[in-house]
N, C-alpha and C positions, 0 to 999 in steps of 0.2 A: 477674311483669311485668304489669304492668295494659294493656289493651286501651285506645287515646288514641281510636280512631274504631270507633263501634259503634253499631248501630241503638235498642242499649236504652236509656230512659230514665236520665237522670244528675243525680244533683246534687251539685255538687261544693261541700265545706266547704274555705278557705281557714285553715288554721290548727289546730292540733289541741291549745292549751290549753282553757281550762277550757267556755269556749262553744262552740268548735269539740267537743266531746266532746257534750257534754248536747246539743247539737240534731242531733247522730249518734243520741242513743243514746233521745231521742224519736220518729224518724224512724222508724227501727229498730222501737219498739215499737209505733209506728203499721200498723205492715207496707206500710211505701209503697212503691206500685209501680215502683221505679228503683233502681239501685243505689247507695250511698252510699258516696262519695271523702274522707278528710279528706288534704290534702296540707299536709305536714311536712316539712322534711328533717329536721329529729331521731328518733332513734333511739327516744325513747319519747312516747307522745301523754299528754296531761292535768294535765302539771306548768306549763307556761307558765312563767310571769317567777315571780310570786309562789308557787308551788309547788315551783316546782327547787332551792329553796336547802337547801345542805346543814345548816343547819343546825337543828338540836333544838330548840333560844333564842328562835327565830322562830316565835312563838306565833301563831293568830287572832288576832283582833279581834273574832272572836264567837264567845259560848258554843254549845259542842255541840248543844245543847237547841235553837241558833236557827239553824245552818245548814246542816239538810237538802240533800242538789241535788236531792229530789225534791219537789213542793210535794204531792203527794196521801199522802206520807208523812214528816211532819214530826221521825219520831226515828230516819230511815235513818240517818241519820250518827250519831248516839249509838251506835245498837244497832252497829253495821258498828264505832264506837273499841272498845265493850265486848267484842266477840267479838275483835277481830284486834290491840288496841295495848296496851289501861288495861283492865281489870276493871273497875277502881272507880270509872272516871267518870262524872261526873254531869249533868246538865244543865247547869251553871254551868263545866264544865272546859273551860280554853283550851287545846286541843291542839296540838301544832305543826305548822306549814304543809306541812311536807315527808309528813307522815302525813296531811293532809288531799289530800295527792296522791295518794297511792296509795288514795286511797278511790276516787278520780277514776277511776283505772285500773280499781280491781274493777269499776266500773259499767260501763266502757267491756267490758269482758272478760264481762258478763254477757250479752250480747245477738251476735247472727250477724250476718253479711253485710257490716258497715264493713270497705273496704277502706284500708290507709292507703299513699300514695303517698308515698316521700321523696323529693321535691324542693320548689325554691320555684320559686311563681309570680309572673313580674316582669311580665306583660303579661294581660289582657282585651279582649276584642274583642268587642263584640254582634255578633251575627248574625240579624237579626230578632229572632223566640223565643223563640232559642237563643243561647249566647256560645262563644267558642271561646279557652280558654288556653292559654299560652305557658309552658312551665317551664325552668327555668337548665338542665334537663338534655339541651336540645332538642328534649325531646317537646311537643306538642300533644294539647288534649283539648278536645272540645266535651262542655258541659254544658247542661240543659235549666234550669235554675236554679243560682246559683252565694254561697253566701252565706261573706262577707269576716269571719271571726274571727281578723284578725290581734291584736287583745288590744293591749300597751303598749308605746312603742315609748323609745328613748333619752330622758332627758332636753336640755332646747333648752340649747344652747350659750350658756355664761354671758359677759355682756359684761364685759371689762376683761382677759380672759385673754390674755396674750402669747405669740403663736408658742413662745418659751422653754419657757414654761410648759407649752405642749400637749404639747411634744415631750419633756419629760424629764421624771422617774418624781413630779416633785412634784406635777402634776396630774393627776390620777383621773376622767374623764368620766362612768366608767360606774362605780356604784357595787355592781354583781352581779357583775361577771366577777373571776375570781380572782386575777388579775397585780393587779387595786385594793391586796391588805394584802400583797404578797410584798416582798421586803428591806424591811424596815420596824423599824427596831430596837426594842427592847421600850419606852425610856422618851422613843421620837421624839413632840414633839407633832406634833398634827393637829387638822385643820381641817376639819371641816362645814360648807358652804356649805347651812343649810337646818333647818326643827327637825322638820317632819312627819316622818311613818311609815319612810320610806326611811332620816330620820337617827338614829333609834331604835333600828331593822335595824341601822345599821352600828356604833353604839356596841355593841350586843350581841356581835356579828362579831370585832370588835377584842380585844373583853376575850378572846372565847371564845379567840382564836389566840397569848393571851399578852401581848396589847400593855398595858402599864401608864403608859405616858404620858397628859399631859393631852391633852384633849382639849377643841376653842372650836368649838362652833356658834351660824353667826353668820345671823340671820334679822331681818327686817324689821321681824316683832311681835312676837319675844322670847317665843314660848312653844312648848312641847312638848306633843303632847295631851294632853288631860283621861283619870283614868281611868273603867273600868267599877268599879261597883258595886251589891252590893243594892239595889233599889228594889220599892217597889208601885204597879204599873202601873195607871194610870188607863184608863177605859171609853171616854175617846169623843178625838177627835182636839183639841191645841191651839190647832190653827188650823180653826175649822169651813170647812165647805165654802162656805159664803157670805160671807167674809170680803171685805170687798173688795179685789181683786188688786191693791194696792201694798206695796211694803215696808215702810213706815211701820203699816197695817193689819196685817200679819201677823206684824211684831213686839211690837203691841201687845196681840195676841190671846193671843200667846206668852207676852208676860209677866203679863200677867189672870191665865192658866191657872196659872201657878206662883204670882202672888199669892195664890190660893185655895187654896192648899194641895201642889202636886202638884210632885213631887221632879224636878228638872229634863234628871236622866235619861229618866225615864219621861214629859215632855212632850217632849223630843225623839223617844224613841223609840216615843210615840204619831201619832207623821206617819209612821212607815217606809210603810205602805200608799197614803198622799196626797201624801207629794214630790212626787211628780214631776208629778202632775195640779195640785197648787199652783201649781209653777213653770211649767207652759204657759199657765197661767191670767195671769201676768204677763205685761205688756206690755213690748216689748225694750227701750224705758225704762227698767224700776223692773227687769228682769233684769240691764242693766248695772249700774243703781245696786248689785243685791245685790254683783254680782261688786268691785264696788269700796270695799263698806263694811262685808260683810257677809261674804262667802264665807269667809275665814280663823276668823272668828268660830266659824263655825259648821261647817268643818273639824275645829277642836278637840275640839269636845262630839259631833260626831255618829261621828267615825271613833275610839275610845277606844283605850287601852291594857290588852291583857289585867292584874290588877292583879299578878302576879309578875313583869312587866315594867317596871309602873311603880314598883313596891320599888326596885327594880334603879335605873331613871334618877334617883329617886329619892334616892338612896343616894348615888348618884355626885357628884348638886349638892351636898347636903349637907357632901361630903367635899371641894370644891372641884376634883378631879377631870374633872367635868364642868360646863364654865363655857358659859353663855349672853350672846352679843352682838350686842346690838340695833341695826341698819342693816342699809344696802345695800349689795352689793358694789360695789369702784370699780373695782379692778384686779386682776391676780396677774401678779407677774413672778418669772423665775426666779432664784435666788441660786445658790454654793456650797455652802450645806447643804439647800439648799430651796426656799423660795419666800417672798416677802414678801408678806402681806395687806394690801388699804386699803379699809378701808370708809367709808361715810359715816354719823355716829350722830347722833343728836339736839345731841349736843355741838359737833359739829364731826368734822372728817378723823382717823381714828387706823391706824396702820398697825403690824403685829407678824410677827415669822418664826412661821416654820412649817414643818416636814421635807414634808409631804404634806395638799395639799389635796383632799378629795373632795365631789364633786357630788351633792348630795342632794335636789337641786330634784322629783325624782318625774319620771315620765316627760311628755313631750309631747303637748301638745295638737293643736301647728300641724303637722296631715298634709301639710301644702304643703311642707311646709320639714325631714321626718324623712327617714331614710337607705335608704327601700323605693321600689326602680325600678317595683315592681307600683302604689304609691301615686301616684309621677311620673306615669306610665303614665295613671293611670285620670286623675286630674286634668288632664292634657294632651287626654286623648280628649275631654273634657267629661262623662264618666260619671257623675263623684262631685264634690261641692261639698261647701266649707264650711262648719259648722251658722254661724245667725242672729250668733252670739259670735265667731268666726273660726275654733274650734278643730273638732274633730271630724269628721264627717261629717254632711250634713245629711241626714236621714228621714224618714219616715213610720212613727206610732205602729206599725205594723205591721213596721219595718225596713227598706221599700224606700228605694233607693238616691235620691236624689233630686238629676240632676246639671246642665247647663248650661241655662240658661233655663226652671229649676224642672221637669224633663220626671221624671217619677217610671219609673224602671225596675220592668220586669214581669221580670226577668231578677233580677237581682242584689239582695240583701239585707244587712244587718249587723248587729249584735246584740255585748252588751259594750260597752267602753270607747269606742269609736269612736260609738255614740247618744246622749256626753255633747256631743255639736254641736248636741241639742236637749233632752236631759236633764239635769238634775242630780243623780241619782243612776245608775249603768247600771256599777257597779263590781264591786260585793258578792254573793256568791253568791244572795243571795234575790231579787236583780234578773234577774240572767242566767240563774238557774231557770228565772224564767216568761218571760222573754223565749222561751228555747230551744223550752219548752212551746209557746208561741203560734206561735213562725213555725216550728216542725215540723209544727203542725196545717194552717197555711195555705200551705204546700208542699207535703203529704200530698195536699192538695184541689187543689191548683193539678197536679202531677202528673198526677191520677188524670184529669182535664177534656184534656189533651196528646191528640191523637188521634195513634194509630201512623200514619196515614198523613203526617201531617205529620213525623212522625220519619223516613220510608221518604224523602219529598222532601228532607229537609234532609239524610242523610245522602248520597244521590246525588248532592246540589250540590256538595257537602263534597269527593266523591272526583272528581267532574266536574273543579272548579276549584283545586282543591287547598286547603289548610288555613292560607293564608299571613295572617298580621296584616298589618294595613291599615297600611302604616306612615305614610301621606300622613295618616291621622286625628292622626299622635301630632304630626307637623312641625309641623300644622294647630294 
């Protein structure tokens, strides 16, 4: 039973996937002086969205050799497959997701003093300082800093889908949760609204549960990602740092750099270190522009396919199996046996059955508009705002919260997926590494500055006036 009101210093982790872990488990090694919350209601911490899945199939996206969660030791995750999963792997081995979980776990299991709270929290309150949270299970906790690793949330509700459809088994919202492939006959077609990573995942899924039916994923621009492969990596970035920040410039610098020789793998994956300094260097201009001419583009080639995966998708086009159709969705209505698609293609209107349609759009961007009362909540208080683009959360390179009328929170933090409000990359494990590093370190410091006597005040006020959220702030 965890203690909600206490004079010790707190910092409480909202969420215990893959962020919520590593800035536990830096804290931790920091030895900071407070004690350390990650609040979950799941029963295990460190798997999240992209980790839980049960299956084997669902490979990385990047070789062992590149995804450390520690940055000061670059072949923890290798050595940690070789002693506990593969012997034999090597640098270049794409292991499965579900195993790169429980790496997650050992790390979390190596270190003392995280406590993990299972409930969720639907409400925040600043209190000065300090904030004080609200959990489904009616407890309250004041925290001294409070950092939001909620990680990926539903994908946005696709337009043209009819009531019918929602409600009977032909449409599939959520493309993780396991009622998605259940009664599903073996040779029922099916439909993918989507060709990214999530629609990858579910062709994998399907095959592994037996399903032999065709199978139509139907996307905008008609491609599925690029794979990985050998390359030799080039010394210096393709877009140097003085490039001038339009996207016209920095496409063209991009492609100089491959004109000259350099394998277009390894000029992409000569930016991993300068994304994101690239992309703030753009002006919200030439950022929109990317988002609108550019972003799918460069989805493709940057987020790859392990290449045993991409055999597989592969294989499937080849065999007709797995068909690709290019437009946008119109509608889904429900039928007798299913559902009828209509999309809109370069040609004109085509519309086809279909036993089960699923949503593979990837999760949400628009925090305003996902199914978290904690996100209603903070956006209604005026806590948290929307990044520059509309989606995310807006921040500060350091993670503070930065919420109604630009006012930057000395309270609350975020880190992961939710920094893609002002990031273009804040997904992948080598992001969220040193994110978790950085704002461990500047929580560590911000902590240790807290004077006890201001904790001895704040808890007396706390028990004075009682611990009630403000709810006139949420009406407000």
């Amino acid at each position: 039973m965890i203690e909600t009101h206490t004079k010790e210093k707190t910092i409480a982790i909202v969420g215990g996937g893959a962020s919520g872990v590593l800035t536990a488990y830096h804290l931790a090694q920091q030895n900071v002086k407070a004690r350390i919350l990650i609040i979950d209601p799941r029963p295990e911490l460190g798997l999240g969205l992209a980790y839980s899945t049960p299956s084997l199939r669902h490979l990385l996206n990047v070789p062992a050799g590149k995804i450390s969660a520690l940055l000061a030791e670059p072949n923890h995750f290798l050595n940690w497959l070789r002693a506990n999963h593969d012997p034999a792997a090597t640098p270049m081995t794409f292991a499965p997701r579900a195993i790169f979980g429980r790496y997650l776990q050992s790390i979390l299991a190596s270190i003392k003093g995280v406590q993990h709270v299972r409930a969720g929290v639907t409400d925040i309150c600043e209190r000065g300082p300090h904030a004080l949270l609200k959990m489904n299970n009616g407890d309250e906790l004041r925290a001294d800093r409070v950092v939001v690793a909620t990680g990926n949330f539903d994908p946005a509700t696709l337009p043209g889908v009819s009531h019918a459809a929602e409600a009977s088994e032909a449409y599939c919202h959520n493309a993780w949760l396991a009622e998605t492939y259940n009664d599903l006959a073996k040779y029922a077609p099916v439909t993918l609204i989507g060709t990214g990573l999530t629609a990858v995942d579910v062709v994998l899924r399907l095959r592994e549960l037996g399903h032999r039916g065709p199978i139509t994923a139907v996307s905008r621009h008609g491609i599925f990602p690029n794979r990985h492969a050998a390359y030799t990596p080039i010394a210096k970035s393709a877009i140097p740092a003085d490039t001038p920040p339009t996207c016209v410039a920095y496409l063209r610098a991009f492609h100089k750099t491959i004109q000259n020789g350099a394998e277009w793998r390894a000029a992409v994956d000569s930016l991993r270190e300068t994304t994101n300094d690239l992309w703030l260097a753009l002006p919200l201009k030439e950022q929109k522009r990317f988002r609108r001419h550019l972003q799918r583009r460069w989805d493709v080639v940057r987020h790859r396919m392990a290449p045993p995966i991409a055999d597989m998708i592969d294989a499937e086009l080849a065999a007709g199996t797995l068909v690709i159709r290019e437009g946008y969705l119109d509608h889904v209505e429900a039928t007798e046996d299913g559902a009828e698609v209509t999309i809109r293609t370069p040609s004109g209107i085509e519309s086809f059955a279909t036993t089960r349609v699923i949503n593979c759009t990837g999760p949400s961007m628009n925090y305003r508009r996902v199914s978290s009362p904690l996100l209603k909540n903070l956006f209604a208080r005026g806590l948290v705002s929307s990044g520059p683009l509309g989606g995310g959360f807006n921040c500060t390179r350091s993670g503070a919260m930065i919420g109604m009328n630009a006012a930057i929170s000395g309270v609350l933090f975020n880190l992961g997926p939710g920094r893609l409000g002002t990031l273009i990359e804040s997904i992948a494990i080598p992001e969220i590494r040193d994110q978790a590093f950085e704002l461990a370190t500047l929580l560590a410091c911000q902590i240790e500055s807290i004077e006890d006597s201001a904790i001895e005040r704040e808890f007396s006020s706390s028990h004075k006036h009682g611990a009630e959220i403000d709810a006139a702030a949420v009406a407000a």
